[in-house]
C-alpha positions in Angstrom: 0.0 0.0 0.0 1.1 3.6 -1.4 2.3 5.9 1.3 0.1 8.5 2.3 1.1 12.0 1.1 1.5 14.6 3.6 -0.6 17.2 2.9 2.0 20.1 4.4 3.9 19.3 2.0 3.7 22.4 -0.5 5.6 24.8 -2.7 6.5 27.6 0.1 7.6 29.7 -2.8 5.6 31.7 -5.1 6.8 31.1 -8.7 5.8 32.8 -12.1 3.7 29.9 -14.1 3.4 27.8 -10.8 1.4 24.5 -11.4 -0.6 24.5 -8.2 -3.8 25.6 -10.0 -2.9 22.8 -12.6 -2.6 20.1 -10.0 -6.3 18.5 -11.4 -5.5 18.1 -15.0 -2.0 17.1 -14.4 -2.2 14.8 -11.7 -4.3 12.1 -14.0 -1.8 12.0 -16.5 1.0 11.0 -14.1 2.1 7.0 -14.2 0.9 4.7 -11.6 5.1 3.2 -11.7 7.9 5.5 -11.6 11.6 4.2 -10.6 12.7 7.8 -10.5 11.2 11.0 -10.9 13.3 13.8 -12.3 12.7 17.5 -12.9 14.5 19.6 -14.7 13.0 22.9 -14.3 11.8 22.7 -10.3 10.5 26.4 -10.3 8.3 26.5 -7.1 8.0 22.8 -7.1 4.5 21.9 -7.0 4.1 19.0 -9.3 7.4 17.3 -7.2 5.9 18.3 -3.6 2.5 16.9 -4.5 3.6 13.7 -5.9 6.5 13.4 -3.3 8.8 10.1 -4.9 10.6 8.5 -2.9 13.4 8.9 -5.2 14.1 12.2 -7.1 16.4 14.1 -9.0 15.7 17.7 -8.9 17.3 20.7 -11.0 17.0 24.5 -11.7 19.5 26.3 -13.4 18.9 29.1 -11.1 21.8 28.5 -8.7 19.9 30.6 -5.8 16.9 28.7 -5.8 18.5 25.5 -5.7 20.2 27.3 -2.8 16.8 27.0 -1.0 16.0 23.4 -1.2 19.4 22.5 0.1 19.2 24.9 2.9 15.1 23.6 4.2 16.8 20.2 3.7 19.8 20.8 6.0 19.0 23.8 8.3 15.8 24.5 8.5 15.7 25.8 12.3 17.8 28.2 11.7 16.7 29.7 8.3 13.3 30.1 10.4 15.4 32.2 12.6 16.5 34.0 10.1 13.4 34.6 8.1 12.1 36.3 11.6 14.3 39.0 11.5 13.2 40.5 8.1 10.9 42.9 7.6 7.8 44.4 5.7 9.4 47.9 4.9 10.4 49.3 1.8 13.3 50.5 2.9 14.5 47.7 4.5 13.2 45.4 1.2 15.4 47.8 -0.8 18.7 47.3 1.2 18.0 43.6 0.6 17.8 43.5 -2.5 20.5 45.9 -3.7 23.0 43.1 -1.6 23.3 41.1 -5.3 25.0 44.2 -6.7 27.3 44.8 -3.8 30.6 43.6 -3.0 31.3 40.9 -1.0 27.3 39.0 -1.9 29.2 35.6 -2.6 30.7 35.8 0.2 27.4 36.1 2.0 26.5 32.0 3.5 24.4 29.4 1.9 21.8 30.3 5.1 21.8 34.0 4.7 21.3 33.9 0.8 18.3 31.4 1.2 16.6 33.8 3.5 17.0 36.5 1.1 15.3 34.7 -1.2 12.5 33.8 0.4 11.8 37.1 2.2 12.0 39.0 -0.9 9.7 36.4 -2.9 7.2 36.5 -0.4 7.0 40.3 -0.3 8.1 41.5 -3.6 5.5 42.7 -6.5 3.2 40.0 -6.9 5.9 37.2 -6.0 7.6 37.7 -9.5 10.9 36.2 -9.1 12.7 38.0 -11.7 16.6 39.2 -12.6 17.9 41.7 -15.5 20.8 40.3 -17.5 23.4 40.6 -15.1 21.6 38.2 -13.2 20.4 40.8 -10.4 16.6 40.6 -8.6 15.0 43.5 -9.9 11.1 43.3 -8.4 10.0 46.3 -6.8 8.6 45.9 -3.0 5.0 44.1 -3.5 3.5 46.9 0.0 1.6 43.9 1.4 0.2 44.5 4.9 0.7 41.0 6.3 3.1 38.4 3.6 3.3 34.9 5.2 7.6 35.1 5.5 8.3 32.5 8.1 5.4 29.4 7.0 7.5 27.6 9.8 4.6 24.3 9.6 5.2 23.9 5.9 9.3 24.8 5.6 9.4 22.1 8.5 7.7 19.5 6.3 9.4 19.8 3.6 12.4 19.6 4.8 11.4 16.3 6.6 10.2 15.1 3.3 13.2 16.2 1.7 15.8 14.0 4.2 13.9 11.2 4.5 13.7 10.3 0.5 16.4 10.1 -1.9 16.6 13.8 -3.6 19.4 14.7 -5.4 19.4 18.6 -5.9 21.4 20.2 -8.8 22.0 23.6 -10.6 22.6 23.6 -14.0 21.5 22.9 -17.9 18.1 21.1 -18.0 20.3 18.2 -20.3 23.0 17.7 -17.8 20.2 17.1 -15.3 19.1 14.0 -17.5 22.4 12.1 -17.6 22.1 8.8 -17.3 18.2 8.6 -17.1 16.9 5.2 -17.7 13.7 3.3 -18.7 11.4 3.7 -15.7 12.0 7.0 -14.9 9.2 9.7 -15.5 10.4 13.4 -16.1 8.0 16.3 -15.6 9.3 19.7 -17.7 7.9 22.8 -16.8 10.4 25.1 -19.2 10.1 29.0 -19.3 7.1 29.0 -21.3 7.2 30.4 -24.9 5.8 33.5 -25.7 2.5 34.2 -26.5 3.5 37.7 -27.5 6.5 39.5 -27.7 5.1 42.3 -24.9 4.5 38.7 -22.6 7.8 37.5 -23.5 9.1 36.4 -18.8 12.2 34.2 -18.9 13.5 36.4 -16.1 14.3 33.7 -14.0 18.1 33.7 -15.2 20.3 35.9 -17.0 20.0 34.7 -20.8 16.6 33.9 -20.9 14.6 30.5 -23.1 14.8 31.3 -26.3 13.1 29.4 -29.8 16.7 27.4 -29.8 16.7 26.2 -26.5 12.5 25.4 -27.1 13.8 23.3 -30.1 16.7 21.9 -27.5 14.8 20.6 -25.4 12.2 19.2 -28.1 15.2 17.3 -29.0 16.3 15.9 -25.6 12.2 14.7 -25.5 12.3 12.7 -28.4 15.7 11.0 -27.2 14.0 10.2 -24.0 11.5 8.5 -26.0 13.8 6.8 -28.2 14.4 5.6 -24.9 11.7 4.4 -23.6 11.3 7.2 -21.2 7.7 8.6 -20.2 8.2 12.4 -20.0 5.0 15.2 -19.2 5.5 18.8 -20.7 3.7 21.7 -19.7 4.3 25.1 -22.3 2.4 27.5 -24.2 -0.3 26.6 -26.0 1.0 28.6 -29.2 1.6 27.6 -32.9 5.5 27.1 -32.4 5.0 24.6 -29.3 2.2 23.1 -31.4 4.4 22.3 -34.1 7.3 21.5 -32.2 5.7 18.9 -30.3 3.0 17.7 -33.3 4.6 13.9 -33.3 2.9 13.6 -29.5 0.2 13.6 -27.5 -1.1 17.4 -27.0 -3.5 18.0 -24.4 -4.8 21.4 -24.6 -5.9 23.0 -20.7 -7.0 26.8 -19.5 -4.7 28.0 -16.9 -5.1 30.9 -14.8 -2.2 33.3 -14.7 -1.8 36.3 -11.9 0.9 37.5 -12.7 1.3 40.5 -14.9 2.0 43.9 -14.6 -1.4 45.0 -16.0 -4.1 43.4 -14.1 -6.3 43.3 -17.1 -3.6 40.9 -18.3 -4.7 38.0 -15.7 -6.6 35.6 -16.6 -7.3 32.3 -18.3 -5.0 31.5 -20.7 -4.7 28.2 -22.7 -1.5 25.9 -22.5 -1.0 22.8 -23.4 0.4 19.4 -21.6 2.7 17.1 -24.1 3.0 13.4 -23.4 4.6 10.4 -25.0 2.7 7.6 -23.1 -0.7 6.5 -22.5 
């Protein structure tokens, strides 16, 4: 008998395209047997933290985020300490955020730069995780009266989750993440999305952005894990380009709602569409 899922177990960061909302279409399509679960693109994490394998390999080429995970695995008492000391003030939100530009930020530890991120996610313009090209956060101060910083009951059960399965947690190129996958394993990709305009064009998650090439990369790396034997999910745009990209598989198409934009008439229901290579 499965397991029962702990329920506290949820994304305790708010993440542009975030799949919580998406949990009921996608968690249907999932496969009742997975050896190992790997995703290459964690983002907020809500697909891996509601399915919670038992073995995982998790990636983001954001270094900082990755960051996080390690540090709720390995510390989480004392980043909750940490995350009590911040606070809701523009000021103060501003002298945070101005420490990527300053001298000495790498020298700043693995504890220190975790809470950073999570206090200024939780209390920055709508929870848009975003950096320019140099690779600096650049969201203004979200002036919420009461953001939910320290969500000490969740942090604690992840991290629990977190060091009592096999994770492996890594930063870097979504293909280097896939080495040495095998037949069994299931990956879930949840890419920067493609643009469904140029004016919505958000891959501000890294410096460098998601381009069409790396869209037609990582089409590429799906239809070798086929060729392998390898049951993959996608989740993207639903626009002509990922259409056509992706025409040789399944293509589910679902309305997602997105609250994140600058304009608020911009929110709303928008379609994307979930790619799979299995039944």
């Amino acid at each position: 008998m499965a397991k029962a899922k702990n329920k506290l177990v949820m994304p305790f960061l708010k993440w542009v395209g975030g799949k919580r909302q998406l949990m009921s279409e996608i968690e249907p399509l999932m496969p009742s047997k997975i050896s190992t679960y790997y995703e290459p693109f964690i983002g907020g994490g809500a697909v891996f933290l509601a399915q919670q394998p038992k073995k995982a390999v998790i990636n983001d080429y954001n270094a900082e985020l990755i960051n996080v995970y390690k540090v709720v695995r390995d510390n989480v008492e004392e980043l909750i300490e940490d995350l009590a000391t911040h606070r809701n003030e523009s000021d103060y939100f501003y002298s945070v955020r101005v420490q990527d530009r300053q001298e000495g930020f790498d020298q700043l530890s693995e504890l220190k730069r975790a809470s950073r991120v999570i206090y200024l996610n939780k209390t920055c313009f709508n929870g848009l995780y975003r950096v320019n090209s140099s690779g600096e956060f650049n969201t203004p101060f979200g002036r919420y009266k009461s953001p939910n910083i320290v969500n000490e009951t969740v942090l604690r059960a992840v991290s629990n989750y977190l060091n009592n399965n096999d994770i492996a947690l890594l930063s870097g190129d979504f293909e280097d993440a896939l080495k040495g996958i095998r037949k069994g394993a299931f990956v879930y990709l949840d890419p920067p999305y493609d643009p469904v305009s140029k004016s919505s064009n958000f891959t501000g998650y890294v410096e460098g952005g998601f381009d069409s090439n790396q869209q037609e990369r990582l089409r590429d790396i799906c239809i070798k894990l086929n060729d392998k034997g390898v049951n993959f999910l996608l989740s993207n745009s639903a626009t002509p380009f990922i259409k056509d990209l992706y025409k040789d598989f399944e293509i589910i198409e679902v309305d997602a709602k997105r609250y994140i934009n600058s304009v608020a008439s911009k929110r709303g229901s928008v379609s994307e569409v979930l790619v799979r290579n299995y039944e």
